[in-house]
N, C-alpha and C positions, 0 to 999 in steps of 0.2 A: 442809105442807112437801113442796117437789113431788124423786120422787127421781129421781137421772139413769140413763139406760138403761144395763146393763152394753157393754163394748164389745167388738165380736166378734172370735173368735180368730183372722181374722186381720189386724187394726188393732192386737190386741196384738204378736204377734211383729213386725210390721212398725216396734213401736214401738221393739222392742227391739233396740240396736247387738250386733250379732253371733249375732244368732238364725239361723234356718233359710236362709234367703239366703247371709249369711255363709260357711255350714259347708260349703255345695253348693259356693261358690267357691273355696274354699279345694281341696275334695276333684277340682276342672274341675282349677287347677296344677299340683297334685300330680302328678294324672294326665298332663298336656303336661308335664311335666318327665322322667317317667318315659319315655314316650313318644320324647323328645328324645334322651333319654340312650339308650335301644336305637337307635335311628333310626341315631345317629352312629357307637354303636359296627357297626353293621350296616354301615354306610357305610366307615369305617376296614378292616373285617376284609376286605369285598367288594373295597376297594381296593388289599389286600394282594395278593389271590387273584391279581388281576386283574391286578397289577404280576408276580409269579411266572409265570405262565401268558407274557405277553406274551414276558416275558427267555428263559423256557425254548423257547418259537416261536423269536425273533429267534437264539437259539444254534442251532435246530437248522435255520435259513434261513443261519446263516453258515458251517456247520460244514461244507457241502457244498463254499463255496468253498475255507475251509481245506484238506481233501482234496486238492480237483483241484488248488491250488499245491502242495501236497505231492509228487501224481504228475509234475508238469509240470518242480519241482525233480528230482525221483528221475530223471526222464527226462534231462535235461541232465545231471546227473552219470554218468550212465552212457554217454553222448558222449566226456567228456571220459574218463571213466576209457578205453572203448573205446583210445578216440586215443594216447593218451599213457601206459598201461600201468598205470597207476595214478593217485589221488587224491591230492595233497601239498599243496598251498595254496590257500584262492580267489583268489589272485595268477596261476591259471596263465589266467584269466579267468571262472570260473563263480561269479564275486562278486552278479550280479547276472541269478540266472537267469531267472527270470520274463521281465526286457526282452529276456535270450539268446531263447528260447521263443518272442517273440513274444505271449505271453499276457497276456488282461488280463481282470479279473473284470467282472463285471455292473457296468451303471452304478449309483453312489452307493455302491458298495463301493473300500473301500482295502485291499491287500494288502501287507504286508511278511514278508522272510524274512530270517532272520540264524541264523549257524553259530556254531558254535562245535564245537571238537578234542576229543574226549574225549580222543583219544587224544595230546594234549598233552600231560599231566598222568603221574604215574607211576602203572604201576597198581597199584592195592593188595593184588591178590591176589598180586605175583610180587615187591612191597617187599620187601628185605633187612634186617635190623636195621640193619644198619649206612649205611646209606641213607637211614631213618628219623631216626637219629640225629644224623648229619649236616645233613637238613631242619629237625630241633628247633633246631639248634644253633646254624644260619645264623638261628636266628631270635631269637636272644639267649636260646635256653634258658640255665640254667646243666647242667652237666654230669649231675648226678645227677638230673634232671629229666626231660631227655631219653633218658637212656637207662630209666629210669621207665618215660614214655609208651610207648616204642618196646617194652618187652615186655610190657607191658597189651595193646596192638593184636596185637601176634603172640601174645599167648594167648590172646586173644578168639579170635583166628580159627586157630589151626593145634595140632594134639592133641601135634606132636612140638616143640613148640619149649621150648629152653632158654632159662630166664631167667635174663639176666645180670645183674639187681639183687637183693639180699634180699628186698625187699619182693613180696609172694605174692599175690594177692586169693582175699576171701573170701567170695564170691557168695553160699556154701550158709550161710552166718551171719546175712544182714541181716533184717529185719524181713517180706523178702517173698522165699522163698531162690529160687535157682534157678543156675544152671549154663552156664558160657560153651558159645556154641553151637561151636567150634570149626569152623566153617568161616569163608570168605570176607564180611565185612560186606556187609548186600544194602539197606543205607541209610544215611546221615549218620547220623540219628536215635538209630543203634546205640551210637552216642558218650557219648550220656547213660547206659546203663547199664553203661558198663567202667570198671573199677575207675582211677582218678586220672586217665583221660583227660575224665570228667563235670566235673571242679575245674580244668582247662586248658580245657576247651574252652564250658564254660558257667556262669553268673555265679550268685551267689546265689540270684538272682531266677527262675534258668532258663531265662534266654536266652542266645542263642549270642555266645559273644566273636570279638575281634578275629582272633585265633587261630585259630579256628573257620572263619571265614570265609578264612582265607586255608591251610585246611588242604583246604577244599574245592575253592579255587582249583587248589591244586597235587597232590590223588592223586583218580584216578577210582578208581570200584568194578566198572569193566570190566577182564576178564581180556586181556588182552593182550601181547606179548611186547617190543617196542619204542615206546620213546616217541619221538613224531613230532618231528624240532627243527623243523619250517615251524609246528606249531600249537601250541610251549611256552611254558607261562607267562612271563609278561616275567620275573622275576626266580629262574628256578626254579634255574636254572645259579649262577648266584654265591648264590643261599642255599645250594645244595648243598657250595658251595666248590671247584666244577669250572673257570670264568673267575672274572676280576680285572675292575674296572669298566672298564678300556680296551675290552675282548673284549666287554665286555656293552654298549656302545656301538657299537661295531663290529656287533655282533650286529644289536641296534634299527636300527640304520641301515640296513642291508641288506633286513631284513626289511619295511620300515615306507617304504621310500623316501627319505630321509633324509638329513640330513646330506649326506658327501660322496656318498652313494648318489643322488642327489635327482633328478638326470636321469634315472636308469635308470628309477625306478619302483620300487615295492614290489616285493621278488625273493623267491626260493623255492629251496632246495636241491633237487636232483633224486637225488644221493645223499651218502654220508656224505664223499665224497673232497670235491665241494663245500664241504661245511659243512666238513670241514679246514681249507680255505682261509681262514677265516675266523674259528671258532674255535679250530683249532690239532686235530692230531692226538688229544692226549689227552683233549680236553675231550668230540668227538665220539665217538669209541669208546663201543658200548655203546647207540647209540641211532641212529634211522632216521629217513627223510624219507617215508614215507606214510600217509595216512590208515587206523587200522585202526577206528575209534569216531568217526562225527559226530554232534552233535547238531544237528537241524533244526528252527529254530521258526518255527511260520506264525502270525500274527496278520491277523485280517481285521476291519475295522473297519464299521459302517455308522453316522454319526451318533458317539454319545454311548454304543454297542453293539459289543463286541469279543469274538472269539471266538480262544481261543489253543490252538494245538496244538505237542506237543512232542514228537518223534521221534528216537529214536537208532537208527543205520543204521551196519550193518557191509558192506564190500566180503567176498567170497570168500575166506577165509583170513584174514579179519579177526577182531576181538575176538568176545568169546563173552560170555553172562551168566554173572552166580555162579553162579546155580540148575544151569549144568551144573559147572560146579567141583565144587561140593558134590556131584551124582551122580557123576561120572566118581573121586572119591577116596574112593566108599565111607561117607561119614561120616553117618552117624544119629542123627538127634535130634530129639525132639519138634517142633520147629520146623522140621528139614527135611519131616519127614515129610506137614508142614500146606502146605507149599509148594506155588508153581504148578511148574507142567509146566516144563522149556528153554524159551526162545526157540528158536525153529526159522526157518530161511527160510520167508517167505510163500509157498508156492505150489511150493516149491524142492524140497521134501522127498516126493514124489508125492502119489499122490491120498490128502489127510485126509480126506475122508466119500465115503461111495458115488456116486459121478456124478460127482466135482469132476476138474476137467483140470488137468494138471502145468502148470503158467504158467513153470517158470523163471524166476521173480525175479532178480533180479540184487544185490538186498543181501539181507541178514540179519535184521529188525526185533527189538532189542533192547530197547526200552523204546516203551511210547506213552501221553502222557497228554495229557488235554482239559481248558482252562481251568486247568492247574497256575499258579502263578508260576513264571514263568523267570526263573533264577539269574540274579543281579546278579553274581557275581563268576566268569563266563564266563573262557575262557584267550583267545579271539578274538570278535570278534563285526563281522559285514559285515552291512549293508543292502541290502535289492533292494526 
């Protein structure tokens, strides 16, 4: 009996479905999958970098034009202030300085600039209660509401003010205590932590209400002493209860070109005996026709790539930041103390470092921020 030859090791595994062959291939996928899976993420992360990098280039390739429209703005309003004594409306022609100037940025660059009054607006460090309360009121507060809000805000900010509600807040109580700063608010922001103006002015959820927005509309948080009527909110006078809606027609029409104004052109008071004429002795009283607060926004565009710059600029005897309110009235508190410096004129105030030359500036620079969002609920706003 004849016997068959054993068969060799490797005719057996090759006999066998999923032997040593098998396990290699299995262990090749694995590995290309593994492989893949870093590959992409490498690829993703690389083209995060690489998207960051480019936007932070292309901001600081636009941010040069933003500037020089900045200066080339700064430069035509200080023409016109020269000329004409002072700044009251972009009505008096500096609506569209850049094309005034002559200038124009690099090709495939778009430049816009639009204004806006700060000093339109009342300001909130020299608000009266009674002033406040009246604003609430025109806006369908009910009574004990408003005057509520209006001594929340005047305790926030002032160590001597009397409150003419019962109701008291209790900062040094909550869950996280702390202590009204007692000076001038130095942000909207400030709103969420005073005592019932957080429940008016922001919703459950934490976002800012209707209210809100239109509280921001009508009080700046620059010190100032007259609010301008060429840059007042459209409806800030008849919420006040100052005009009736004839007067606030009459108003809009004058200012806007309008109506029976229509020929004339958009107009501008030059001072307050003007603005009598229109809205009536009483109503003017109390408030002025120049610019003491603008704010200046440059947006420069290249593509699908924008770069926004946002300026607030005081003439000579114009508006002041809080941060000197709070130094000039003495007031101390951990929060002033962590403070910036004043706003001071650029250049204006002698030499700030060793070697630097006096420039005499001609504004004040009160605020600057880069790529901020600019406010949607602006008191004026022109296009150049």
């Amino acid at each position: 009996m004849r016997r068959h030859a054993p068969q060799s090791r490797q005719s057996r595994y090759a006999a066998r479905p999923g032997g040593r062959a098998g396990s290699v291939l299995v262990i090749v996928l694995v590995t290309i999958l593994f492989a893949t899976m870093a590959l992409v993420a490498f690829v993703e992360k690389a083209g995060d970098d690489l998207m960051v990098e480019a936007r932070e280039a292309a901001a600081r390739r636009l941010r040069k034009d933003a500037y020089s429209g900045l200066e080339v703005t700064l430069g035509v309003l200080e023409d016109f202030r020269l000329v004409n004594g002072a700044l009251r409306s972009p009505a008096e022609g500096w609506s569209e300085p850049l094309a005034f100037a002559g200038w124009e940025p690099e090709d495939g660059y778009e430049v816009e600039v639009t204004f806006d009054d700060e000093s339109g607006k009342l300001s909130l460090p020299h608000a009266e209660l009674v002033t406040l309360v009246n604003l609430f009121r025109g806006w369908d507060m009910p009574q004990a509401d408003a005057d509520r809000l209006a001594d929340a805000l005047l305790g926030w900010m002032k160590k001597d003010h009397v409150p003419s509600s019962a109701h008291q807040p209790d900062y040094d109580q909550g869950a996280l205590p702390y202590l009204a700063p007692l000076r001038p608010m130095r942000s909207y922001s400030e709103l969420e932590a005073i005592d019932f103006a957080r429940d008016v002015f922001y919703d459950e959820k934490g976002q800012p209400t209707e209210l809100w927005h239109r509280f921001v509309a009508a009080v700046s948080l620059f010190d100032f002493k007259e609010t301008n009527l060429n840059g007042l909110n459209s409806t800030l006078l008849s919420d006040l209860g100052i005009i009736d809606a004839a007067q606030q027609r009459q108003f809009e029409d004058f200012r806007n070109g309008t109506g029976s104004r229509a020929r004339q052109g958009p107009g501008f008071f030059e001072s307050t005996a003007d603005a009598a004429s229109v809205l009536g002795t009483q109503a003017a009283n109390g408030y002025g026709t120049q610019i003491s607060a603008l704010r200046i926004n440059v947006t420069v565009r290249q593509g699908q790539t924008e770069f926004k710059l946002s300026v607030v600029v005081a003439p000579s005897g114009g508006a002041k930041a809080v941060q000197e309110v709070a130094a000039n009235t003495n007031i101390t508190s951990p929060e002033d103390s962590a403070a910036s410096p004043p706003a001071v004129p650029a250049g204006a105030g002698g030499e700030g470092q060793a070697g630097s030359k006096k420039l005499n500036y001609p504004f004040t620079l009160l605020e600057i921020k880069e790529n901020a969002e600019i406010s949607a609920v602006s008191a004026t706003s022109t296009k150049a």
